[in-house]
DSSP file (Angstrom, degrees, kcal/mol; ACC not computed):
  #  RESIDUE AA STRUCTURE BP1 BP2  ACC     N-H-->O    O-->H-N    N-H-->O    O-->H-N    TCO  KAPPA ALPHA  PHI   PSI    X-CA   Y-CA   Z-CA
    1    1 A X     >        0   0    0      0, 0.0     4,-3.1     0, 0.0     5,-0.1   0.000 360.0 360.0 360.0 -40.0   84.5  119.9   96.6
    2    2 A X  H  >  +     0   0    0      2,-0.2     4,-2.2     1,-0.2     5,-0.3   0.911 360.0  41.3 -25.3 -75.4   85.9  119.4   99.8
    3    3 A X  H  > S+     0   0    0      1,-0.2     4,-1.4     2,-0.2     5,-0.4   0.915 109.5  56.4 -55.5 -52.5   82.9  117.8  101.2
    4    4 A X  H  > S+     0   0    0      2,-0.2     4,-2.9     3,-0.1     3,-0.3   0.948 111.8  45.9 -38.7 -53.5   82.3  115.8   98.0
    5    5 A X  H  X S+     0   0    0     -4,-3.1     4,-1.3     1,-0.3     3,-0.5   0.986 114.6  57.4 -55.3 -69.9   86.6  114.3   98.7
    6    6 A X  H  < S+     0   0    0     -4,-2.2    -1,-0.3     1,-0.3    -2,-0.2   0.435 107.0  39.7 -71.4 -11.5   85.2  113.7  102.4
    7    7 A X  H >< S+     0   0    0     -4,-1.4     3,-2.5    -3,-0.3   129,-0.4   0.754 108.8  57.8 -87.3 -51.0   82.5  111.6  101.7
    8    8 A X  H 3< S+     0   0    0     -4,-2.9     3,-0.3    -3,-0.5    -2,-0.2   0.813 110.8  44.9 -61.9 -18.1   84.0  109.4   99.0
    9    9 A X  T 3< S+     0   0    0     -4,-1.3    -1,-0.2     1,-0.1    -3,-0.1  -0.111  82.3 110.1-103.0  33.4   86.6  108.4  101.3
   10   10 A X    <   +     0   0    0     -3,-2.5    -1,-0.1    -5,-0.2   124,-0.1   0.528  36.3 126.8 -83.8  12.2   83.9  108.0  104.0
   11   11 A X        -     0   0    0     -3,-0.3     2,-0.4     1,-0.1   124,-0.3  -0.370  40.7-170.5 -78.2 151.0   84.2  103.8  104.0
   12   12 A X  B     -A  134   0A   0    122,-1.6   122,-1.1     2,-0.0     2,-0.3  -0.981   5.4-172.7-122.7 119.4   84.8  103.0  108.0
   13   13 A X        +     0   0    0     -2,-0.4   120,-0.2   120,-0.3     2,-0.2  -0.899   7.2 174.5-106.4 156.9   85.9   99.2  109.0
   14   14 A X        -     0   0    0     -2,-0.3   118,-2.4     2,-0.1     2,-0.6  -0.789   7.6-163.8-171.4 114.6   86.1   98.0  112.7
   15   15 A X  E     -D  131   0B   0    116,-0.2     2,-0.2    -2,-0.2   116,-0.2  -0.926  10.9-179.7-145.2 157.4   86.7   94.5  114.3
   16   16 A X  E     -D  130   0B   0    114,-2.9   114,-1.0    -2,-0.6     2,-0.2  -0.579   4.5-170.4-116.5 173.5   86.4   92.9  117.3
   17   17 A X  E     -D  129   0B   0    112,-0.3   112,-0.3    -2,-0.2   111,-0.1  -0.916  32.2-125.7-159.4  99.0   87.2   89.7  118.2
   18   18 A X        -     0   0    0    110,-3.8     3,-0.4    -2,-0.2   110,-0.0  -0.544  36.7-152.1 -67.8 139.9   86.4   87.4  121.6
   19   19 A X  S    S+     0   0    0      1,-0.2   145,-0.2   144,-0.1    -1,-0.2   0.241  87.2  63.9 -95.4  19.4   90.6   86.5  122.1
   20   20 A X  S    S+     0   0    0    108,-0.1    -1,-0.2   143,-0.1     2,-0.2   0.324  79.3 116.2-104.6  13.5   89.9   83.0  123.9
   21   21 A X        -     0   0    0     -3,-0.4     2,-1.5   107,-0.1     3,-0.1  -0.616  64.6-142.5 -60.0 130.4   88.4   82.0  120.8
   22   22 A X    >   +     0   0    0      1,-0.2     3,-0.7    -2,-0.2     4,-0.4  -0.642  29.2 169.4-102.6 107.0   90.2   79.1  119.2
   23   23 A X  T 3   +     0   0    0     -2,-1.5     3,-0.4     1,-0.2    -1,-0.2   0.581  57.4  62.8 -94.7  14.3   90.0   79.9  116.2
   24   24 A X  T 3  S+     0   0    0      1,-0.2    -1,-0.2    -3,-0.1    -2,-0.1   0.658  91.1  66.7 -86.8   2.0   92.0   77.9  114.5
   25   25 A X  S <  S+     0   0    0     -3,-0.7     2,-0.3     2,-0.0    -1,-0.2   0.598  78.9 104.5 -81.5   3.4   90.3   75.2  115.4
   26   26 A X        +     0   0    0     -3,-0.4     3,-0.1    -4,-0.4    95,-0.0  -0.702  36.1 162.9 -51.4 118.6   87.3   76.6  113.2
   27   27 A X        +     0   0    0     -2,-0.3    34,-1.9     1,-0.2     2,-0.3   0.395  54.0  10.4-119.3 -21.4   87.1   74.7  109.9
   28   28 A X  B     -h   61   0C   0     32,-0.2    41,-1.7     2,-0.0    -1,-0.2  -0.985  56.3-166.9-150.4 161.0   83.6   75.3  108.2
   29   29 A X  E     -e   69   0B   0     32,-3.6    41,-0.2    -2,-0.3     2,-0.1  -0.599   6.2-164.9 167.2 153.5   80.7   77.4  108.6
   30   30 A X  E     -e   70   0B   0     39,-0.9    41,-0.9    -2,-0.2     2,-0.3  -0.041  34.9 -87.5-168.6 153.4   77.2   77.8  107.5
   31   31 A X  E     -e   71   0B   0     33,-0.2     3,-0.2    39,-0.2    41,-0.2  -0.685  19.1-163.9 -76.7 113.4   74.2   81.0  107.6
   32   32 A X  S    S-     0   0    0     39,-3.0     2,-0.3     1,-0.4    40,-0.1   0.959  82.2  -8.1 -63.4 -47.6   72.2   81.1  110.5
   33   33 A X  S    S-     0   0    0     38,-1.0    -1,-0.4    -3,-0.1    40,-0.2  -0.994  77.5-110.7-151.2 170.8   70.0   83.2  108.5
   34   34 A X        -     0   0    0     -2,-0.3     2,-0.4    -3,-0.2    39,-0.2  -0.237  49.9 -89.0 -87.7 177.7   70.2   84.6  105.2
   35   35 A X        -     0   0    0      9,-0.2     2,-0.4    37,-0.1    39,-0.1  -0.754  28.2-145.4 -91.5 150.1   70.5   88.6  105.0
   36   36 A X        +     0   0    0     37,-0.4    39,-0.6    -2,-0.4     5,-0.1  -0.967  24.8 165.8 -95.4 117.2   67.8   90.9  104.9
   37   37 A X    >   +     0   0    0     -2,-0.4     3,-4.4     4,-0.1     6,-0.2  -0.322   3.2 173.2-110.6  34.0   68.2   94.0  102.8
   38   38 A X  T 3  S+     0   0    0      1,-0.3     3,-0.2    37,-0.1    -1,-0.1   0.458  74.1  56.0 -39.6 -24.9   64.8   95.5  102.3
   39   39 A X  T 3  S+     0   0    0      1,-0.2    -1,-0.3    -2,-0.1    -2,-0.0   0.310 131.4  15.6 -80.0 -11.7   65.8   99.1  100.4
   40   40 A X    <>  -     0   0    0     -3,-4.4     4,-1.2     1,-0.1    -1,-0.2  -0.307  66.3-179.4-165.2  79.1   67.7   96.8   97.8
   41   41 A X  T >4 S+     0   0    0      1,-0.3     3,-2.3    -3,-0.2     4,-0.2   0.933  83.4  57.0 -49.7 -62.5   66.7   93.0   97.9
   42   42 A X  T 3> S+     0   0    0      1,-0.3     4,-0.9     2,-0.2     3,-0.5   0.864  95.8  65.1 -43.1 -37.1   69.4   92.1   94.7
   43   43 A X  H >> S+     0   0    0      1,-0.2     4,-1.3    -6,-0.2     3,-0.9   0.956  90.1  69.8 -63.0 -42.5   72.1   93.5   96.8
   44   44 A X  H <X S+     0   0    0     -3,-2.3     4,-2.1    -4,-1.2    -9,-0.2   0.698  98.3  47.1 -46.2 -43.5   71.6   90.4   99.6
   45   45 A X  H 3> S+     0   0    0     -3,-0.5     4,-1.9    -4,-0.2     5,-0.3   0.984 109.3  55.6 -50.3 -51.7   72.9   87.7   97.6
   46   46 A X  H XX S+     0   0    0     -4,-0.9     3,-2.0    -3,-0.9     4,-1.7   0.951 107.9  50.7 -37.0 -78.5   75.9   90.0   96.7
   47   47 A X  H >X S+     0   0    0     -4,-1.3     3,-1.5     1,-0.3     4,-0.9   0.874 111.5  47.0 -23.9 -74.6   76.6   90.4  100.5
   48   48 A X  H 3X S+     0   0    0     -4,-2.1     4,-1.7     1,-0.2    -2,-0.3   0.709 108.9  50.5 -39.4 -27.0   76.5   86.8  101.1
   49   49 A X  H <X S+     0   0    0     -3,-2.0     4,-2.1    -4,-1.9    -1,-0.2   0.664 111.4  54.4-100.1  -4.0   78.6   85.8   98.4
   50   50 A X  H <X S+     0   0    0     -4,-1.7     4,-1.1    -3,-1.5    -1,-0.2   0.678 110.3  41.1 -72.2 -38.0   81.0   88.4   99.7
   51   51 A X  H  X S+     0   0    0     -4,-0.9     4,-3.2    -5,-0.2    -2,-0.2   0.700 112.5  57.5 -90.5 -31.7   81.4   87.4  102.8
   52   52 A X  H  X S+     0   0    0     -4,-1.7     4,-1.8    -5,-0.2    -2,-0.2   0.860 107.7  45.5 -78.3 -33.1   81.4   83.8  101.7
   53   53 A X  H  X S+     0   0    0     -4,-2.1     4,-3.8     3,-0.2    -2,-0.2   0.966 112.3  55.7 -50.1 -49.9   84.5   84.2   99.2
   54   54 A X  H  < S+     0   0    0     -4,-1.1    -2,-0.2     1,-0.2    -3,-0.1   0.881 110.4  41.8 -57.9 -43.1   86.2   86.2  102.2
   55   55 A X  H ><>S+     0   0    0     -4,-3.2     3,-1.3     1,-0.2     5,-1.1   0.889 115.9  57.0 -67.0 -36.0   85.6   83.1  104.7
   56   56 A X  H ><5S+     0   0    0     -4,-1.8     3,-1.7     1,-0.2     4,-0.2   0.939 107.7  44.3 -48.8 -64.6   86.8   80.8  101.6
   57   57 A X  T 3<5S+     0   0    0     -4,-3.8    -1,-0.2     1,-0.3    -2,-0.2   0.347 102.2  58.9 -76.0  14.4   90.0   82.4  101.1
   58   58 A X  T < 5S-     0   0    0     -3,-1.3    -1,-0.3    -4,-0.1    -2,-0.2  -0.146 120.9-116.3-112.6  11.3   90.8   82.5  104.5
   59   59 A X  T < 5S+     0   0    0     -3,-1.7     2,-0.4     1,-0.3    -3,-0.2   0.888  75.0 123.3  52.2  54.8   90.4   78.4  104.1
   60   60 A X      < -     0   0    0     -5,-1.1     2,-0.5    -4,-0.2    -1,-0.3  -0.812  59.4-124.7-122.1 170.7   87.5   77.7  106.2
   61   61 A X  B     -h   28   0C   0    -34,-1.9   -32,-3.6    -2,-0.4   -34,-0.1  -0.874   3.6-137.4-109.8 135.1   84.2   75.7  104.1
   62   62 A X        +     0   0    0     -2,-0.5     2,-0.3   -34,-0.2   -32,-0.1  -0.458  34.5 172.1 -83.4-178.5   80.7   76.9  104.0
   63   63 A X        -     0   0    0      1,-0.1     4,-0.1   -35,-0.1     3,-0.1  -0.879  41.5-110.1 173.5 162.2   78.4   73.3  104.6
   64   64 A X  S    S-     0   0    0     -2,-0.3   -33,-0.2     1,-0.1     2,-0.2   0.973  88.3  -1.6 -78.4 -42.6   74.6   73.5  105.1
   65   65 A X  S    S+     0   0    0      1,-0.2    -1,-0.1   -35,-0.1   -36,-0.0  -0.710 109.6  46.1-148.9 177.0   74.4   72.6  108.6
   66   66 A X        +     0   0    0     -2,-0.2    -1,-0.2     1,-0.2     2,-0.1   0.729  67.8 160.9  54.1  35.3   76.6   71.5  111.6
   67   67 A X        -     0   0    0      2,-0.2    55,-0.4    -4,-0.1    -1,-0.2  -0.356  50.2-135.8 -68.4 145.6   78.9   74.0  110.9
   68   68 A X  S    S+     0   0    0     -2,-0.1     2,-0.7    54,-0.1    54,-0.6   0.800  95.4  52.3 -85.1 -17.2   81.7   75.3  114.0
   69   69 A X  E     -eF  29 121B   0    -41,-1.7   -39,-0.9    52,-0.2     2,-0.4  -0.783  65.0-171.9 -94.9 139.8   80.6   79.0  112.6
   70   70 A X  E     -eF  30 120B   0     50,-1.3    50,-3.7    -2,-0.7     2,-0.3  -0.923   9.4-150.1-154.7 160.6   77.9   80.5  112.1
   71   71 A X  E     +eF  31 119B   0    -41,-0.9   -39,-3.0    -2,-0.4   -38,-1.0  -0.902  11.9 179.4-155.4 112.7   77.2   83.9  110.4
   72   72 A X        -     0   0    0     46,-1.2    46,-0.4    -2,-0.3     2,-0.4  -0.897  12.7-166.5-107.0 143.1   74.5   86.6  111.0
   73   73 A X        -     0   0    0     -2,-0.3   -37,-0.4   -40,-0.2     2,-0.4  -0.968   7.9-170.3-143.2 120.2   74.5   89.8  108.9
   74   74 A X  E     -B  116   0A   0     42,-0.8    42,-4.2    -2,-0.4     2,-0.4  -0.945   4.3-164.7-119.2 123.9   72.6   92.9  109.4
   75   75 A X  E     +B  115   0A   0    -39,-0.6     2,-0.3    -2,-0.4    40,-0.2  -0.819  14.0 177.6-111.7 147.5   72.5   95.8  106.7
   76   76 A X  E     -B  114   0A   0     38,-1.6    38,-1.9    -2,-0.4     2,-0.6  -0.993  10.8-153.3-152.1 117.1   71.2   99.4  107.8
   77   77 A X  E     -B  113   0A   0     -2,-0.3     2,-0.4    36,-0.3    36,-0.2  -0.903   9.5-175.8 -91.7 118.7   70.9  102.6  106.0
   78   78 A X  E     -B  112   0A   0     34,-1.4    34,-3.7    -2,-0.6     2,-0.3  -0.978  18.1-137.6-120.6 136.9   70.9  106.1  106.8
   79   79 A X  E     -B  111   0A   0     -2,-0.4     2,-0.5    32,-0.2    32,-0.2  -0.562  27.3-179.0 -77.8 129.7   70.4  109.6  105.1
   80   80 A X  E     -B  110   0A   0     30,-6.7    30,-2.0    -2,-0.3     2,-0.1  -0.973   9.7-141.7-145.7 174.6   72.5  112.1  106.0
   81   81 A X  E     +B  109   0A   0     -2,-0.5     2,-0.3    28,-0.2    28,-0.2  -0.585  16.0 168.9-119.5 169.3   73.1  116.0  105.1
   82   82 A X  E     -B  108   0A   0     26,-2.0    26,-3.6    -2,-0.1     2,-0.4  -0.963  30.5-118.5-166.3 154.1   75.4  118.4  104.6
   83   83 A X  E     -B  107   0A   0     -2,-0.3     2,-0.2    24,-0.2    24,-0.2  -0.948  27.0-161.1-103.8 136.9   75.6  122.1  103.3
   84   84 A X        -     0   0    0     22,-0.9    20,-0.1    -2,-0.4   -80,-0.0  -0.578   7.5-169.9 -43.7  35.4   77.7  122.7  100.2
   85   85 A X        -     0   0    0     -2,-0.2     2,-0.3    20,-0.1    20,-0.3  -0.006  10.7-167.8 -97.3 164.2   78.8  125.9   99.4
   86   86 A X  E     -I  104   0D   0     18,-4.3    18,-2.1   -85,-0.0     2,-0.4  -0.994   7.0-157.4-132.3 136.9   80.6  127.4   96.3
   87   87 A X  E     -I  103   0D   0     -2,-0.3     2,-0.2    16,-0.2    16,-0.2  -0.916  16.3-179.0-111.9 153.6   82.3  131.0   96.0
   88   88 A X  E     +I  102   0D   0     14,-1.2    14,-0.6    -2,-0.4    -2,-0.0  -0.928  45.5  16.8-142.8 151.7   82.6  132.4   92.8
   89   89 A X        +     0   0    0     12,-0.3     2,-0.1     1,-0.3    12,-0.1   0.487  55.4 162.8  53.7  24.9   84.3  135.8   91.4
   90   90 A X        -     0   0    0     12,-0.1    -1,-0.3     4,-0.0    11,-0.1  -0.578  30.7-138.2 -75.1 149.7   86.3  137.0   93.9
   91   91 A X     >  -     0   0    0     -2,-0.1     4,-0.5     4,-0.1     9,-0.1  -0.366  53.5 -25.2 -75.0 152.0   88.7  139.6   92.3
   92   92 A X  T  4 S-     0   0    0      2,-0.1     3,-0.1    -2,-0.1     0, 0.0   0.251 121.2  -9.9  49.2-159.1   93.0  140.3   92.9
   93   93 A X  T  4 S-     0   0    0      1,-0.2     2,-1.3     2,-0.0     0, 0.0   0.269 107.5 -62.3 -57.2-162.9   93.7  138.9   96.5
   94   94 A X  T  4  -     0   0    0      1,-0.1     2,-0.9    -4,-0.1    -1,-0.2  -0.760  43.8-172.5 -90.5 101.2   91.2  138.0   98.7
   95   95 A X    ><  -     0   0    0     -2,-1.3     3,-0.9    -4,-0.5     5,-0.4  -0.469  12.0-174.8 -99.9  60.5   89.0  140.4   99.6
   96   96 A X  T 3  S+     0   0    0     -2,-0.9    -2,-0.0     1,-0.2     4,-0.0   0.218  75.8  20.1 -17.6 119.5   86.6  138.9  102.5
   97   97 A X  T 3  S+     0   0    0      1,-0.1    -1,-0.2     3,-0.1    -2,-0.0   0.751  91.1 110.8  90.1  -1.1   84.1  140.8  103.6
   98   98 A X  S <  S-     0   0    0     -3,-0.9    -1,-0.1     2,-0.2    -2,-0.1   0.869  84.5-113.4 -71.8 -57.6   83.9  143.3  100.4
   99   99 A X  S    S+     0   0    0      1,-0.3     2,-0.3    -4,-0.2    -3,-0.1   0.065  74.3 135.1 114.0 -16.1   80.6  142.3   98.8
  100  100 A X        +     0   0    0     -5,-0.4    -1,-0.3    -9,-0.1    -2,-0.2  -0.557  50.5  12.6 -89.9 155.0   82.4  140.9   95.8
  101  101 A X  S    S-     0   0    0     -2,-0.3   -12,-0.3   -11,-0.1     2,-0.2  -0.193  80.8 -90.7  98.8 159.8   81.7  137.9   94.5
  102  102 A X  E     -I   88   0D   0    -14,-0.6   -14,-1.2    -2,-0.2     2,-0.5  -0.705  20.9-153.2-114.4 121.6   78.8  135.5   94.9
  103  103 A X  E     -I   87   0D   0    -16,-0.2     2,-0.3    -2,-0.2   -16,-0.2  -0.988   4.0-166.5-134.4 116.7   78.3  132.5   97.4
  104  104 A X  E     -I   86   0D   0    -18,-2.1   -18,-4.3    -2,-0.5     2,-0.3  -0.821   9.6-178.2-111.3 141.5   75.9  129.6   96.3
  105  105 A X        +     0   0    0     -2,-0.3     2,-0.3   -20,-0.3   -20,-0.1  -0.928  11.3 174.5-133.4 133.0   75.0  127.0   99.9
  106  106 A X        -     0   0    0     -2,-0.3   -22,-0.9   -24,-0.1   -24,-0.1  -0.922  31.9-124.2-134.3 138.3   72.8  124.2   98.7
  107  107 A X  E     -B   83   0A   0     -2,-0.3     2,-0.4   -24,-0.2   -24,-0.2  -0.193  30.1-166.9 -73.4 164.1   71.9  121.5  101.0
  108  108 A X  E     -B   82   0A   0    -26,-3.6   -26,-2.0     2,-0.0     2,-0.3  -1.000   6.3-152.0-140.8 145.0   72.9  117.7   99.7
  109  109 A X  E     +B   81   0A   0     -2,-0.4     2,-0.3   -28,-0.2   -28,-0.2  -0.952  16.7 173.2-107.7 143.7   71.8  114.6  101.0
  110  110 A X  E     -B   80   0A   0    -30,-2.0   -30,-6.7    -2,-0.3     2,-0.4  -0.900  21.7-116.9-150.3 157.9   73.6  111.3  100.9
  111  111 A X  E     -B   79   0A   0     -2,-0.3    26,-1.2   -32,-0.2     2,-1.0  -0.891  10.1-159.4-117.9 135.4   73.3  107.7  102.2
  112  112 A X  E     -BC  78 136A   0    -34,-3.7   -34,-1.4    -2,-0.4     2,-0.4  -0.758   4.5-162.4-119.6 136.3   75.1  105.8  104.3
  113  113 A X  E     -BC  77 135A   0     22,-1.7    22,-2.1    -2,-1.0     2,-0.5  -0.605   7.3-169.9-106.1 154.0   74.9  102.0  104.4
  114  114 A X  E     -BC  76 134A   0    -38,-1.9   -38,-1.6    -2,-0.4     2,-0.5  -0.945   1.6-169.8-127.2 117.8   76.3   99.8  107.5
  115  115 A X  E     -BC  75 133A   0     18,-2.1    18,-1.3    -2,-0.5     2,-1.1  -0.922   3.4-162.1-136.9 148.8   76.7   96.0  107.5
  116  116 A X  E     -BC  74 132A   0    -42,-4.2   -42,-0.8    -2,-0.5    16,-0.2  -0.673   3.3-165.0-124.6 102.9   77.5   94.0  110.4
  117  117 A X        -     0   0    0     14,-2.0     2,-0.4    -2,-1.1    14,-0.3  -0.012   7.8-176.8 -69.4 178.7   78.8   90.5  110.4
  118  118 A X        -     0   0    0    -46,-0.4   -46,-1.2    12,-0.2     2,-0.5  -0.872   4.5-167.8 178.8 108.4   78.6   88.4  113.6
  119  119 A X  E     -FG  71 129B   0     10,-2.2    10,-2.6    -2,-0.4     9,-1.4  -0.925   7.5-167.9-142.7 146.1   80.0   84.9  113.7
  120  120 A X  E     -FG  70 127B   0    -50,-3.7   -50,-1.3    -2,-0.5     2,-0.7  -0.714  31.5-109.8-125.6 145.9   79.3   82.8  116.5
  121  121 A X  E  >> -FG  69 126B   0      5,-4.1     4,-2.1    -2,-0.3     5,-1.3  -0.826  26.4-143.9-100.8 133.4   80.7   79.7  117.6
  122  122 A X  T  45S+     0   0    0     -2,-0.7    -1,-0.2   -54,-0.6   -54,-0.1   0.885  92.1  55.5 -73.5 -39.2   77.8   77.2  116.8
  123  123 A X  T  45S+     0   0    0      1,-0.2    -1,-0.2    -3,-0.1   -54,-0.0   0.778 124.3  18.7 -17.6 -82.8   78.8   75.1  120.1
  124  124 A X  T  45S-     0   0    0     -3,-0.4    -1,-0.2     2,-0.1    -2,-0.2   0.239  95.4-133.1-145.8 -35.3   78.7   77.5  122.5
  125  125 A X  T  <5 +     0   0    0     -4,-2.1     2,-0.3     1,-0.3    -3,-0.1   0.841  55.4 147.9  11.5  65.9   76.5   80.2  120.7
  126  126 A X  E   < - G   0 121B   0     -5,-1.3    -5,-4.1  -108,-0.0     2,-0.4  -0.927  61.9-106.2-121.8 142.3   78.8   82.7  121.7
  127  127 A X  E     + G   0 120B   0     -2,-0.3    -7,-0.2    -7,-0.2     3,-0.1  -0.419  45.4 164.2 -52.4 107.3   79.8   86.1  119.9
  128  128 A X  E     -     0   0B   0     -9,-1.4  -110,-3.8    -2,-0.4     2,-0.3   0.847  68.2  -1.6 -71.7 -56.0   83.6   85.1  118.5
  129  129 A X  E     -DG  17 119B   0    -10,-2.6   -10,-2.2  -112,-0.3    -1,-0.4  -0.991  57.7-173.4-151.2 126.1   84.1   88.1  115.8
  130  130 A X  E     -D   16   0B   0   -114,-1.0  -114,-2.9    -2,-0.3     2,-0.4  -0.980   9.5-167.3-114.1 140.5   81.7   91.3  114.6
  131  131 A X  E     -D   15   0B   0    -14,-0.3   -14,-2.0    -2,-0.3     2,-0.5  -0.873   1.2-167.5-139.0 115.9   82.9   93.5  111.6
  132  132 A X  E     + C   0 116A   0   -118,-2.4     2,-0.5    -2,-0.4   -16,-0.2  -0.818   9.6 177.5 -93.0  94.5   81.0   96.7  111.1
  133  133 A X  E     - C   0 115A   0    -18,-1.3   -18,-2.1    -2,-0.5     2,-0.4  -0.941   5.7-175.6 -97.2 152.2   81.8   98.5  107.8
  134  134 A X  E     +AC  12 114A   0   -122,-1.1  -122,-1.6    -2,-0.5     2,-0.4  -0.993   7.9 166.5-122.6 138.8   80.1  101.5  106.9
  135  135 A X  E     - C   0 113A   0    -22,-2.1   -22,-1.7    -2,-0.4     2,-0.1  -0.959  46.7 -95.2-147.2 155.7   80.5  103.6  103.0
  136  136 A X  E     - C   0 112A   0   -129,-0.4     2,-0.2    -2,-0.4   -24,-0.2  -0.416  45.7-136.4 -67.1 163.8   78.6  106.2  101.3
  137  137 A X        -     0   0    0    -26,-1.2     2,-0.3    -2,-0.1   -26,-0.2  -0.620  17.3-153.8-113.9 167.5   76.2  104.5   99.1
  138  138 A X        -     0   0    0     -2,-0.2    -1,-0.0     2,-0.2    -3,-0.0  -0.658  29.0-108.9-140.0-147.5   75.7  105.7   95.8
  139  139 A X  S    S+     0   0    0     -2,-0.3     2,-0.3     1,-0.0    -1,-0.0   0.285  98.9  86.9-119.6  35.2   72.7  105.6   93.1
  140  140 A X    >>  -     0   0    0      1,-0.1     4,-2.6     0, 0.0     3,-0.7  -0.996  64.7-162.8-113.7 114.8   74.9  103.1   90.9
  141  141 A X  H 3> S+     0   0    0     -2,-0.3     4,-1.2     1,-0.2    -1,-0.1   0.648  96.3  47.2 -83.8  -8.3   74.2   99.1   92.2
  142  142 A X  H 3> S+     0   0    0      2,-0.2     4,-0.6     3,-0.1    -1,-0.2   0.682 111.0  51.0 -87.5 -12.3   77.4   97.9   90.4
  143  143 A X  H X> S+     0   0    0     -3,-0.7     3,-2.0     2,-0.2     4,-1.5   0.963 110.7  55.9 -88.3 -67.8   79.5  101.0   92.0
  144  144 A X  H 3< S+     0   0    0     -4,-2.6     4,-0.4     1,-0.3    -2,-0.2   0.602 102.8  53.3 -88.6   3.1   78.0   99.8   95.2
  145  145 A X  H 3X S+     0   0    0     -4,-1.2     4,-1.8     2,-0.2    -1,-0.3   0.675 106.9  44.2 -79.8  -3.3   79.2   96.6   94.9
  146  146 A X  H <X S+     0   0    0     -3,-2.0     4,-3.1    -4,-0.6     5,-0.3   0.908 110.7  53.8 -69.2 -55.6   82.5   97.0   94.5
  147  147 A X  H  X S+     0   0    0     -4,-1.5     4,-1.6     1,-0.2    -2,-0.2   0.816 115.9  47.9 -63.2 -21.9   82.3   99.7   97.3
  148  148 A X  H  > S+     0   0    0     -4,-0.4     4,-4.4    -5,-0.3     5,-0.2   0.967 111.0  49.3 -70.9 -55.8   80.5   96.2   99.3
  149  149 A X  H  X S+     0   0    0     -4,-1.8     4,-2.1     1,-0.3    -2,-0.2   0.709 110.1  50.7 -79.9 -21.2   83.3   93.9   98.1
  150  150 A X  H  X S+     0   0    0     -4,-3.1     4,-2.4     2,-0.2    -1,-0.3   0.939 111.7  46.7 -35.3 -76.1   85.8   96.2   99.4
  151  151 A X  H  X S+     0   0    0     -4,-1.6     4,-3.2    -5,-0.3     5,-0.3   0.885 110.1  50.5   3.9 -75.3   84.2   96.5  102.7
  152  152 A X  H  X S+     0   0    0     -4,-4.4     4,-1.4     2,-0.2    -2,-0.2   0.904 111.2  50.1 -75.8 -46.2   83.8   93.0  103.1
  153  153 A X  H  < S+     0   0    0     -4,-2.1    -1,-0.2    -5,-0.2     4,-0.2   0.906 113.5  48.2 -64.3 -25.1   88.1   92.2  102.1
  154  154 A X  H >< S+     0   0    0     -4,-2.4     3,-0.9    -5,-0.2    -2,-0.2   0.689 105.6  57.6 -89.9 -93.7   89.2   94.8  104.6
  155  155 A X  H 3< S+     0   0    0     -4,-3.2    -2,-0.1     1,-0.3    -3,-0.1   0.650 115.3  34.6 -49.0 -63.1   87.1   93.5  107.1
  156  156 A X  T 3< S+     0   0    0     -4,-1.4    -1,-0.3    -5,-0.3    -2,-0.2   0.194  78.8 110.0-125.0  73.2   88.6   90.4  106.9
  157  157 A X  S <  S+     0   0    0     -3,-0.9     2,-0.4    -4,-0.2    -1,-0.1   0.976  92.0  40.2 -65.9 -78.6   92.2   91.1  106.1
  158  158 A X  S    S+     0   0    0      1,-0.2     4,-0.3    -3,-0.1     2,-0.2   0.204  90.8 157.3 -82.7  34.1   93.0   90.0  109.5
  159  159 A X        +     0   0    0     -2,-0.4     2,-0.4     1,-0.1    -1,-0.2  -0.463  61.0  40.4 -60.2  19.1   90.6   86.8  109.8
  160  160 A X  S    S-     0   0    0     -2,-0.2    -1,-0.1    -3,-0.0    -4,-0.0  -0.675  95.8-128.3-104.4 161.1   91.3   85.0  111.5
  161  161 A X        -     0   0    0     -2,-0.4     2,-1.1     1,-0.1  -138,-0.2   0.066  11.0-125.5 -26.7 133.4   92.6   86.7  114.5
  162  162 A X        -     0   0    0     -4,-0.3     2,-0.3     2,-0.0    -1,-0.1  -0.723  28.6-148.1-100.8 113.0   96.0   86.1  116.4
  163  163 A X              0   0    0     -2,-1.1  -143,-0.1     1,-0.1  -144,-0.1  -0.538 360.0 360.0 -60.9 141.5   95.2   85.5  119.8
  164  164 A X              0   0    0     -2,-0.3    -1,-0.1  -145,-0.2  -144,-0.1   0.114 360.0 360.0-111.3 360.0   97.8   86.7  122.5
């Protein structure tokens, strides 16, 4: 069960930031290219529109072209494993080492999916800001958009960035 807790709470955020960016002079910004998602096609609009409320409610405007942002997004998958085990029937205290009881180990595999925003100031086409979340994935696509849209508001909670 352990392992089971330790996966579901496996979501990781991290961002970075250039700090001579001014970003408040950022006002709009536009797709460089749309995402590619190949293992789940439907999920790429989802992304985008995730990322595009987040930039919205941070008051900046999406616009087709000429934008001061622009916004790349790369989605990745990986399997990864783990052993499982369960004891069952030990008797009275614990008696390690005894012979009683039973111990079932089966291996499980699980996926974890990574996306990584990149927004670039279109001027300059220089890296401003990347935010890498990663979560377990699961075999539900509405489960894993919530677990996306999550992601995508803790990554940019602190959007834009206070410069020092």
């Amino acid at each position: 069960m352990l392992a089971l807790a330790s996966r579901a709470n496996a979501q990781k955020v991290t961002v970075d930031f250039d700090p001579y960016a001014a970003f408040s002079d950022y006002k709009t910004f536009m797709w460089v290219e749309p995402v590619h998602y190949p293992e789940d096609p439907l999920m790429e609009p989802r992304i985008m529109d995730a990322i595009n409320a987040a930039l919205t409610n941070k008051g900046l405007q999406e616009v087709p072209d000429g934008a001061d942002i622009g916004i790349v997004a790369h989605v990745a998958t990986r399997r990864k494993h783990t052993l499982e085990t369960f004891y069952d029937g030990f008797p009275g205290p614990w008696r390690w080492g005894l012979g009683w009881g039973e111990a079932i180990t089966t291996p499980e595999t699980y996926t974890i999916g990574t996306v990584v925003v990149d927004l670039f100031d279109t001027m300059t086409k220089q890296l401003i800001w990347r935010g890498v979340g990663s979560e377990t994935l699961s075999e539900k696509p509405q489960k894993d958009t919530e677990k996306l849209n999550k992601t995508v508001e803790k990554m940019f909670k602190n959007f834009p960035p206070r410069n020092k």
